[in-house]
N, C-alpha and C positions, 0 to 999 in steps of 0.2 A: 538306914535313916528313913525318917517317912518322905513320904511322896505326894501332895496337893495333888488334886485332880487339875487343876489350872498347870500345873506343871506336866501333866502326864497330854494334857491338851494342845499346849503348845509344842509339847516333844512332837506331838503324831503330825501338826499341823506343818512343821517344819520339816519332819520326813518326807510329807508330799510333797512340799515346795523344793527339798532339793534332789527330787529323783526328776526335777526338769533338765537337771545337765549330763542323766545318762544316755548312754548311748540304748537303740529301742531296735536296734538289728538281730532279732535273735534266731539273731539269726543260729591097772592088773597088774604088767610089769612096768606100768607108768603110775607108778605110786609112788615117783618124784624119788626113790632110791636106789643107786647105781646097786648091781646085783653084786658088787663084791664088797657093798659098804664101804666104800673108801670114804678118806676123811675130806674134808673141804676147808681150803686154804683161801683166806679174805685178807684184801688189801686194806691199810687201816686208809681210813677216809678224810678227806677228798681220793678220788682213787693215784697211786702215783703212776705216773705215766713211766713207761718203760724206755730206757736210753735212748736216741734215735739211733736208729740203723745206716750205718753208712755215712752218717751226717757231717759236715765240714763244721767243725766250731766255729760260733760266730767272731769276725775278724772284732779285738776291742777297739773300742770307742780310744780316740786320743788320751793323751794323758795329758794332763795339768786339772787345776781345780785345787782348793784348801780342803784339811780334812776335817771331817765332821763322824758323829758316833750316829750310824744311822742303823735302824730298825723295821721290820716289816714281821707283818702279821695276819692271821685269817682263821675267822670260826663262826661255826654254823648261827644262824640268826632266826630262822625257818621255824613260825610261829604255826597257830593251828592252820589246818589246810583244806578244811572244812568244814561248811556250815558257817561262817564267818564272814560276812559282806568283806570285799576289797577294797583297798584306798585308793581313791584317783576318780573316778568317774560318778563316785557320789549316787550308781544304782543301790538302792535296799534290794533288788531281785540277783544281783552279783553276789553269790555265796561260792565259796568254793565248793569243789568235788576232787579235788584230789593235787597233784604235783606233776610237775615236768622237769622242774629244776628248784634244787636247794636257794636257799637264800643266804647271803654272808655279809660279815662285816671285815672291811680289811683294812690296817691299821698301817699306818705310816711316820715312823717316830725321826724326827732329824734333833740332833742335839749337837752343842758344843762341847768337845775334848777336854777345856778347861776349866766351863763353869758348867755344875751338875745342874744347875737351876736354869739355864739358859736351853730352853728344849720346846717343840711343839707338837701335836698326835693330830695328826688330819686322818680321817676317819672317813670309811667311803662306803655306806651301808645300801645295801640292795633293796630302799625301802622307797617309799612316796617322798619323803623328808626326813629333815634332822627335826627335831619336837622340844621343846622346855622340857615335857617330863622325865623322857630318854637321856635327854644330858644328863639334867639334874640326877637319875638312875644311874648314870656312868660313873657320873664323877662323887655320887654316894659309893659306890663298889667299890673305885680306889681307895679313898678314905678307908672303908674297911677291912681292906686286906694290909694297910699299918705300913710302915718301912719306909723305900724309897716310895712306894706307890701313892703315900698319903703325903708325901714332900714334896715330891718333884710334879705331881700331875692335880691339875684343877680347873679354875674355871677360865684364867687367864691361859692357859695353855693347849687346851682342847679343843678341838671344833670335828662337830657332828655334822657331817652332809648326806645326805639322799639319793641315789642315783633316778629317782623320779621314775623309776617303776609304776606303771598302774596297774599290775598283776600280781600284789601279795595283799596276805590278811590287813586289817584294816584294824581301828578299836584301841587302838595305843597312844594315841592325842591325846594334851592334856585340856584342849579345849572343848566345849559340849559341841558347837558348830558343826566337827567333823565325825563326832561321836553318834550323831544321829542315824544316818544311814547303817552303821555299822551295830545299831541296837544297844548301843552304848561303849562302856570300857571292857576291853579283852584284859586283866589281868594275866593270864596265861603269855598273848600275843607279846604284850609289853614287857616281861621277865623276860622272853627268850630273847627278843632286842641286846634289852639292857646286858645279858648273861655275856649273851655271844661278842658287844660290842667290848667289855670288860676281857674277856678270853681273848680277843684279838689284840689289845692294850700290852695285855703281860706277855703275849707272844713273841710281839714287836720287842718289847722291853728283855727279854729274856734273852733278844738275838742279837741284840747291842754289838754291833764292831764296830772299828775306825774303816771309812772308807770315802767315796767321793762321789759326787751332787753333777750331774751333767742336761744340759735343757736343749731339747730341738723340735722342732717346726714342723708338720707334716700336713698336708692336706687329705681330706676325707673327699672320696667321689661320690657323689649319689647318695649322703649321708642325711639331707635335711632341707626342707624348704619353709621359708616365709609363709603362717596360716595366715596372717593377717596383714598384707602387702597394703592395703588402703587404710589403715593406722601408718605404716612405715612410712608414708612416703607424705609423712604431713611434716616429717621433721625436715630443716630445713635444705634445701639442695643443696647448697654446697659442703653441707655436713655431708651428706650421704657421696655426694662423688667422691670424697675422703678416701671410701673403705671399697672395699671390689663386690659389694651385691647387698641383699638383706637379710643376710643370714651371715658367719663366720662359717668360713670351711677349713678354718685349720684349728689343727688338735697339739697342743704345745705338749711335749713327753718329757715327763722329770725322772731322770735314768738315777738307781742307785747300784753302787756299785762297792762290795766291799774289798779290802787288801788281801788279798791271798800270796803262798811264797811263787815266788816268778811273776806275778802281776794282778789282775783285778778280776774278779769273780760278779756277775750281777745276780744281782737278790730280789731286784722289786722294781718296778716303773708304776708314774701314777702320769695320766695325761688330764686334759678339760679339752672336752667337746660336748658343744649345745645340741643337741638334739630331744624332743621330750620322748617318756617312757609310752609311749600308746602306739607302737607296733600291735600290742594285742589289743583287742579291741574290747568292748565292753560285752557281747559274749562271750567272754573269754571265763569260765571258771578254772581251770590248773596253774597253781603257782607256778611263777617263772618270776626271771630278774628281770625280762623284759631283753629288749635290744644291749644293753650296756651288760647284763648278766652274762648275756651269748659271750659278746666280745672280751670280756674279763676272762671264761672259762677256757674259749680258747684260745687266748695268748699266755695263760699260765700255760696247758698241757701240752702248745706248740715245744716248750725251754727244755722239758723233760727233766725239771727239776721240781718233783714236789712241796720246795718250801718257796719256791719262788709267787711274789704276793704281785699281781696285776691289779691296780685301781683305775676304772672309767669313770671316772666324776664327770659331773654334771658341768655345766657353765652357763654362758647368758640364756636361759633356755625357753624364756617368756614367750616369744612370739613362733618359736621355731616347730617344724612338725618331722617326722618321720615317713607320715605318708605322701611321698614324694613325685606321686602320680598325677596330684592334683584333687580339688573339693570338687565332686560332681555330682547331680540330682540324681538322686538312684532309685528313685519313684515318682510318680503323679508325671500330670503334664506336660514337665520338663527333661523327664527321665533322660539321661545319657547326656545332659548337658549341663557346660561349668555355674557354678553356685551363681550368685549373686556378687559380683568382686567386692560393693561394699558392704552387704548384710548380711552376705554368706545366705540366702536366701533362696528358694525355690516352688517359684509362685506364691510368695508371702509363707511361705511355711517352711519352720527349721530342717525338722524332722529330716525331708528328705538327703537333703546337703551331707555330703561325709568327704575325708579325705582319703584317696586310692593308697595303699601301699604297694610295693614292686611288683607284688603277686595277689592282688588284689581279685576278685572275681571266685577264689579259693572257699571253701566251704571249712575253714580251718579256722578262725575265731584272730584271723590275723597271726597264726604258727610262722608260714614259711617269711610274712614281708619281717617280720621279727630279726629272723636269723638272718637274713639275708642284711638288714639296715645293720645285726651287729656285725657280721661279717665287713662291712662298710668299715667297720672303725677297728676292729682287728687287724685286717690287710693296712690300713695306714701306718697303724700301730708299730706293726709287725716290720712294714719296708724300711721305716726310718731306722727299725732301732737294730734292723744287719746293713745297713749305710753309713759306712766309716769314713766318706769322703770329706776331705780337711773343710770346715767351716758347717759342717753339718749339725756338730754337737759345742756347745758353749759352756766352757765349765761354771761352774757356780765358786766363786772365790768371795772371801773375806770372812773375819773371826767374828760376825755379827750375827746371833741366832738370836730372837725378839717373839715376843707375842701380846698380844693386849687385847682385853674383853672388855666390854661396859655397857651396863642395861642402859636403857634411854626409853623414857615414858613418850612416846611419840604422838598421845593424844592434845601434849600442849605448849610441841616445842615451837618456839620461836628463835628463826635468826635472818640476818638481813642475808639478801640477792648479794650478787656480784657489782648489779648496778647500784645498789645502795636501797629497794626497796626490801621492806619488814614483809616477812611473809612468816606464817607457821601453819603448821599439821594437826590431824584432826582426832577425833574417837575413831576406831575403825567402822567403816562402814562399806559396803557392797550394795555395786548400781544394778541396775536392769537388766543390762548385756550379761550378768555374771549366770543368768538364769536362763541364756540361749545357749549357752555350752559353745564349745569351739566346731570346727570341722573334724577335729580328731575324737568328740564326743558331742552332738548335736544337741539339744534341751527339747524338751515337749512343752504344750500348751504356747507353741507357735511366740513367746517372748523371741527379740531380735535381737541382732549386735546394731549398735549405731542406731537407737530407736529415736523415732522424732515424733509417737507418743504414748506415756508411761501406761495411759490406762488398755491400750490396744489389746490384750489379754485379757479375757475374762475371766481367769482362774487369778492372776493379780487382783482384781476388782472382787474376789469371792474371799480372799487370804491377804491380803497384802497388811491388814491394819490387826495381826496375829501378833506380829513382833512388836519390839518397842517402836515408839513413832518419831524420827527424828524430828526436834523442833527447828526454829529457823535459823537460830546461827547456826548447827550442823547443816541443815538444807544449802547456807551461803558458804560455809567451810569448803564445801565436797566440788562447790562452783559447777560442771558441767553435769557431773556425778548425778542422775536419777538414782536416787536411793530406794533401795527392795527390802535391804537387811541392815538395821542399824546394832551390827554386832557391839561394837566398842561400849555401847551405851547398854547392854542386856549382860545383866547380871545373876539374872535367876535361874535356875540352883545354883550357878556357880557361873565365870565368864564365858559367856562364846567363843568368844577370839582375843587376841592378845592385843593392849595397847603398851604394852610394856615389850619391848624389843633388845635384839644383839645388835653391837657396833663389833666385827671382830677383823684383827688383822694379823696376816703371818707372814716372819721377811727371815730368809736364811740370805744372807751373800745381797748380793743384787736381786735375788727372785723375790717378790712380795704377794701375797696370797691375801686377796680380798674375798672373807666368807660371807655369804651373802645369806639372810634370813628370808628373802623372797626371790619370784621367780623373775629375774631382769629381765628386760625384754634386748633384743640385737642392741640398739641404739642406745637402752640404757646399762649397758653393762660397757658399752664401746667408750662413753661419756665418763662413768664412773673409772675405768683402768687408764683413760688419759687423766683424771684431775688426780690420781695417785701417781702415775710416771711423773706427771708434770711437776708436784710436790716432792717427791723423792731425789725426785732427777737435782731439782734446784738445793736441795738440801745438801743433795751429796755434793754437788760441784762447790758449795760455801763452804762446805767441808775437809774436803781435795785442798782450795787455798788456804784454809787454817794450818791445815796437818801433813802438807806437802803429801800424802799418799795418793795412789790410783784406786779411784773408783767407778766400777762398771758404770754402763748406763741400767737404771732399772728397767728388769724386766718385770710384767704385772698380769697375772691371772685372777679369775675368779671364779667362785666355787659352790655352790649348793644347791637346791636350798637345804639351807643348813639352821643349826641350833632353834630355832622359831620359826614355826611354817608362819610367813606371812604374805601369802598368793603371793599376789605381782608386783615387780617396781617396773613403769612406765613413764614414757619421756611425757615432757609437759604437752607437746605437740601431741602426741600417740593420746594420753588423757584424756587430752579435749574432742576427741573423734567418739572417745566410750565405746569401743569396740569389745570384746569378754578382757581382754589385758588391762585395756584403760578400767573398767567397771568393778575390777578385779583388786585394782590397787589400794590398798585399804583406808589410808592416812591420807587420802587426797590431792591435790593437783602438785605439790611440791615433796611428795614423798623421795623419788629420786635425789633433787635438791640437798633437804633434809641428809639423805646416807651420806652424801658427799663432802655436806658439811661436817658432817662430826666425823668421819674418815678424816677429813685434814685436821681437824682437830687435837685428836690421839694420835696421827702419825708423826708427831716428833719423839714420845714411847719407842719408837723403834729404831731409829734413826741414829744414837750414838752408841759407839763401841765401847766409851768409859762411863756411860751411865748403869749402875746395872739393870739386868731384866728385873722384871715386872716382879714378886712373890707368887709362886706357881698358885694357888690357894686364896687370892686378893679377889675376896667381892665388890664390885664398884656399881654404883649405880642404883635402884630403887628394883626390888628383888621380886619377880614375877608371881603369883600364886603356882603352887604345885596341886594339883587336882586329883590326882593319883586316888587318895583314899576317899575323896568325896565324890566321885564320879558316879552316874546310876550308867545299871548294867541291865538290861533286857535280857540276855545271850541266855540260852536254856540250858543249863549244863547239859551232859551226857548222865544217863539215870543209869541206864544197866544196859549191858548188851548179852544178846542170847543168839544161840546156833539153833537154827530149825530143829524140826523133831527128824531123831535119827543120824544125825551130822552133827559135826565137830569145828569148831574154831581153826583155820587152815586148811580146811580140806575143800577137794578140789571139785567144782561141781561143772566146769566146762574146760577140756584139757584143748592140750597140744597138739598139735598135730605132727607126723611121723618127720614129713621130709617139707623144707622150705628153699627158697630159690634166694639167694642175696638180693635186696630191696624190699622182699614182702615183711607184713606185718604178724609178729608173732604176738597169740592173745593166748591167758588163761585166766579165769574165772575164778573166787576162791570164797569158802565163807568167811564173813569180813568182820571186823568190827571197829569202833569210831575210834579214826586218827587221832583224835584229841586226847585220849588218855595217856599220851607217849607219842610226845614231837618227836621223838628220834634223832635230839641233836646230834649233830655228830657221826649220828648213824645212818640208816637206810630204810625206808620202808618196802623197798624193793630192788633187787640184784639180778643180773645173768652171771652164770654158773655154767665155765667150759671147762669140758673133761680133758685133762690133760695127760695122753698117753705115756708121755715118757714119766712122767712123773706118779703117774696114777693117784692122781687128786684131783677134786675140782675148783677150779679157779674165780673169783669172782675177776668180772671182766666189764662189768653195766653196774650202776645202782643208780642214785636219784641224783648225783650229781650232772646225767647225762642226759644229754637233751631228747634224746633218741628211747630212752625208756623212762615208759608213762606210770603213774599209779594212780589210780581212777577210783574214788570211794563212793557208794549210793547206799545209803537208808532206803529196804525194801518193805519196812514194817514198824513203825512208829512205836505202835500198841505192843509189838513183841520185844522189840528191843532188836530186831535181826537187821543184816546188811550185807554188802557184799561187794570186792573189790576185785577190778580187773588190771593183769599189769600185762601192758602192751610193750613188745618189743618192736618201733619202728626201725626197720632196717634202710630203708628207704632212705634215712637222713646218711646215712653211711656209705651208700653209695653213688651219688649224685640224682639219684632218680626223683626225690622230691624238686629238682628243680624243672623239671617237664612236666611230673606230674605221672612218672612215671614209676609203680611200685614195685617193678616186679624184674622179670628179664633185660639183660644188656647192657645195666650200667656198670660203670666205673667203680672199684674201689676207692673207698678215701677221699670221696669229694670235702668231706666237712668233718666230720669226726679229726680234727687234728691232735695227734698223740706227738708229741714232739721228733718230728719227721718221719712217722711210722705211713706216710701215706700210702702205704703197698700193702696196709695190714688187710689178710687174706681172712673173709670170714670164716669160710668155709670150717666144721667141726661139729663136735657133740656139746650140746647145748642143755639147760634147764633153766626154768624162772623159778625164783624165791621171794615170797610174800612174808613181811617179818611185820606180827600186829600185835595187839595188846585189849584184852579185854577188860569188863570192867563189871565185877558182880552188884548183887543189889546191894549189897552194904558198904560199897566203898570199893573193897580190896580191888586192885590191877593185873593178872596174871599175864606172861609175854608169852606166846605160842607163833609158829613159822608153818609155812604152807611152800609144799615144793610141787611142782607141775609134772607131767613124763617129760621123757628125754625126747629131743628132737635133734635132727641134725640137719645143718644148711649144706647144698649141695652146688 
């Protein structure tokens, strides 16, 4: 389509403006062939982890609960992995260079025994967010593949959430807003989404048994701290003595378990714990899942069952952080001391203010406070769910399985308070604060949180009147809100940001799942899951006396952000401060409000066992635009790729070395060429490969599911088309020595690599790396070629 230079202006203008909320810290006979040729045997992937050794079966969870047909599911999602700006931290200089860990979507299906229509897919994808377009992608794929998949699953029954990652590809939004930094639309990125979340759908659905629903309670140590404590504590006190601090540190686990002969088999857990994804930091180019990815992979490989599906969702995660060391000036004249408590400020400049994580101080791009925050929520995970003791686990009873979706244009709704005054919501628009970034990614050009005034920036004063200009009832709408960005009102080429929103709700038994389109903050998610108990509760007990039956007390989670990134929901209190959460909020000072009310609204949808569900396939509500094929794309494809002169695609241009010590780092070198022409779902772009004497094959044993081996891609020659990838083997993560900082001699096996109870596994053996890539001639064609390093052995 064409393109207006007025458009190509504003595009550039707004990429300036929002590279203010990144982060600015930026920080012979080894010809890879065993001499007797043997063959080489691969695990199919994710890798399956091997029985544990020695291990005591886990004692089961109680018995009772009603049955339900429950399902689980997982398939790669792992979009391009370089060259492609990141989502989350909104730098245009965050491109990737290669992978650390796969990306997935993992799918969770509960349905009722008796009605096929009566079912819901909670979806827990390793991404920044759930998106309009992606949904609407999903639940176009059902439809296409016809049968039960195009009856039973839609828009009433699906919910897309995020684990709030801000370390994968970026470009898959159906709005221009987040499309910017990222040079536009990634088609590529957005298919393998879509592909993988569909693949994990039919998985789930494919593994349908009768089994049982169990919920319990665990606390996370060390997992998350309040960024923005001088927001919190504007709400009111005796709200806040309520809850035990400003943050949640418990993680509710939804155990599923199927029937098996002699007793119950479990298949899948999904928990909610708030923590946001910026363990890595905004130097960070290697896809990862971030903190929630770690904890996912390894509480699947702890079970030693490779179908078993672990989901970390997200929860109130607005105000909450991961770097749990605290915001401290990490340069100028304040250097080594705490931010500003209300501006997060150091000596009036952002910049310097960051949050520490565990292992802070590290020259790792935020690697080890990663693992170490997901390890936080693994061990939680983990203790509750071999914790058999009576009253630990609550079953999930009753024959009511329910779900209900409905757009809501939130630019002009109106409903009355509690107290009886009229209040409504706005076009979206974004304050001043949104443009100093948090502690966990700081903004440039010195914009603040909590500004007292708007012109104080002189790069605002040079750009601020680029975007649309809100007039003055927006200006009175937004009430404390200093407006920067008046997305909800910019419509050219296509919409910014969404004023068309999800209202979605999930209730199996007593559990109710509130999917949240934006990021809650503590107090507004706390607000939000009591005005549902408080409705539910009262429902069900008028219920009770109608129908003479028992029914639980509800229990209430919440989940996302999911189906429509819509930043932040912020208490009215928190609001009025305009800290980045409040500034963040889009719809204005009664947004919160607003979700609560149409939550109680639709919550009578769920509520009766003789009403039936919803029509899985019922669109309600006024229908979002889908941007997908109108979107503009900068992203430069991939033209050709070429091997130097004299060398080959795979081959090795910096080997191995003979002999290594468990902990150090094994590297080789390879000629390379661009990831992008072959994501590798499914597959690997790189493996270890141990020789296995008694068998005489080689094993794979590492590929990219593991956090411990790297795959590093660089463009060395633009004009040639040449590149070149290194794939490192940190061993170090294996053996506890990354937690000293120590790589080499004296550690422990098995500190973290957990194989389901294999913590004795002995590296020691004959070793090789495998480079699997894909080139890409001038005319198109794709050819796949492999790169094998010499043999080494760990001793």
């Amino acid at each position: 389509m064409a393109r207006s230079s007025l458009i190509v202006v504003l595009a550039a203008s707004l990429l300036i403006l929002l590279s203010t909320i990144n982060i600015l810290h930026r920080t012979p006979s080894r010809n890879g062939q065993h001499p007797l040729n043997l063959p080489v045997i691969q695990h199919p992937l994710p890798n399956s982890p091997k029985p544990p050794k020695n291990a005591t079966p886990p004692t089961p969870p109680p018995v009772g609960g009603s049955t339900y047909l429950l399902g689980v599911g997982k398939s790669d999602i792992t979009g391009p992995v370089a060259e492609i700006n990141f989502m989350g931290y909104a730098d245009p200089s965050q491109l990737g260079t290669g992978l650390r860990q796969r990306l997935y979507s993992r799918a969770f299906i509960v349905a009722s025994p008796d009605d096929p229509e009566a079912r819901f897919v909670y979806l827990v994808l390793d991404t920044q967010s759930g998106d309009t377009a992606v949904r609407h992608g999903i639940l176009a794929g059902l439809q296409d593949l016809g049968g039960d998949y195009a009856r039973l699953y839609g828009a009433q029954n699906v919910a897309v959430t995020g684990t709030h990652s801000h370390s994968g590809p970026g470009g898959w939004l159906n709005y221009l807003l987040p499309q910017i930094t990222s040079r536009g639309f990634s088609r590529q990125g957005y298919e393998a989404i879509v592909r993988g979340a569909v693949e994990s759908i039919v998985a789930a659905h494919e593994g349908l048994a009768e089994g049982r629903l169990r919920v319990g309670v665990g606390e996370v140590e060390g997992g998350s701290v309040n960024r923005s404590p001088w927001a919190y504590l504007a709400n009111p006190g005796e709200e806040r003595e309520g809850y035990g601090g400003d943050v949640d540190r418990g993680m509710t686990v939804l155990r599923f378990t199927h029937f098996v002969e002699g007793g119950e088999r479990d298949v899948g857990m999904l928990n909610w714990f708030a923590v946001h994804g910026t363990s890595m930091l905004g130097n960070n180019t290697l896809v990862t899942g971030d903190n929630k990815g770690v904890a996912a992979s390894m509480f699947e490989k702890s079970t030693g069952d490779s179908a078993f599906v672990a989901g970390f969702s997200q929860a109130s995660v607005g105000d909450t952080s991961p770097n749990v060391m605290g915001a401290y000036c990490e340069y100028g004249d304040e250097a080594g001391e705490l931010c500003d408590f209300k501006t997060s400020l150091c000596g009036n400049k952002t910049q310097p203010c960051h949050g520490r994580g565990p292992y802070w101080g590290r020259d790792d791009a935020g690697t080890a406070s990663t693992f170490e925050i997901g390890r936080c929520q693994f061990q939680a995970a983990r203790e509750l769910f071999d914790n058999s003791t009576a009253g630990t686990w609550t079953p999930i009873n009753g024959d009511v399985v329910r779900s209900l979706h409905h757009f809501v244009d939130l630019s002009t709704y109106s409903f009355t308070l509690p107290n009886g005054t009229l209040v409504h919501t706005c076009p979206a628009a974004l304050g001043y604060s949104f443009a100093a970034g948090t502690t966990d990614g700081p903004g440039a050009f010195d914009f603040k949180q909590a500004p007292d005034d708007p012109h104080a920036s002189p790069f605002w004063r040079a750009i601020g009147n680029r975007v649309a200009t809100p007039n003055d009832t927006q200006k009175a709408c937004h009430g404390e809100k200093i407006i920067l960005l008046d997305v909800g009102e910019s419509s050219s080429p296509y919409a910014w940001s969404p004023n068309i929103v999800d209202v979605q709700l999930l209730r199996v038994g007593q559990l109710f799942v509130i999917v949240s389109p934006g990021e809650a903050t503590t107090m507004a998610g706390r607000r939000w899951k009591k005005a549902v108990h408080d409705a539910a509760g009262a429902a069900l007990l008028l219920q009770k006396a109608e129908d003479d039956e028992v029914h639980e007390q509800p229990i209430v989670v919440l989940g996302g952000p999911a189906n429509t990134y819509t930043h932040y929901i912020a208490t009215r209190e928190e609001y009025s401060i305009q800290r980045y959460e409040g500034a963040s909020t889009l719809y204005g000072p009664w947004t919160l409000d607003a979700y609560i009310q149409l939550t109680r609204d639709f919550l009578p949808d769920l509520l009766s066992a003789s009403t039936p569900p919803l029509p899985p396939t019922l669109l309600r509500g006024p229908q979002p635009p889908i941007n997908v094929n109108a979107s503009l794309s900068f992203i430069t494809p991939v033209i050709a790729d070429r091997a130097p002169f004299f060398k080959a695609f795979g081959g090795v241009t910096s080997d191995v070395l003979a002999q290594y010590k468990p902990g150090e780092t094994i590297t080789a070198t390879f000629v390379g060429a661009s990831p992008r022409n072959n994501l590798r779902l499914g597959g690997t772009f790189a493996a270890v490969e141990r020789f296995e004497d008694g068998e005489g094959v080689w094993r794979r044993v590492r590929d990219d599911g593991d956090w411990s081996l790297v795959f590093e891609w660089k463009r060395t020659s633009t004009v040639t088309g040449t590149s070149e990838v290194r794939v490192s083997w940190e061993t170090g993560w294996e053996t506890g020595g990354w937690r000293r900082g120590d790589w080499g001699e004296g550690a422990k096996h098995g500190d973290l690599m957990v194989r389901g109870g294999e913590e004795e596994e002995d590296l020691r053996g004959l070793y090789r790396l495998r480079y699997f890539g894909d080139a890409k001639a001038l005319g198109g064609s794709i050819t796949p070629f492999e790169g094998v390093s010499g043999e080494f052995r760990i001793l």
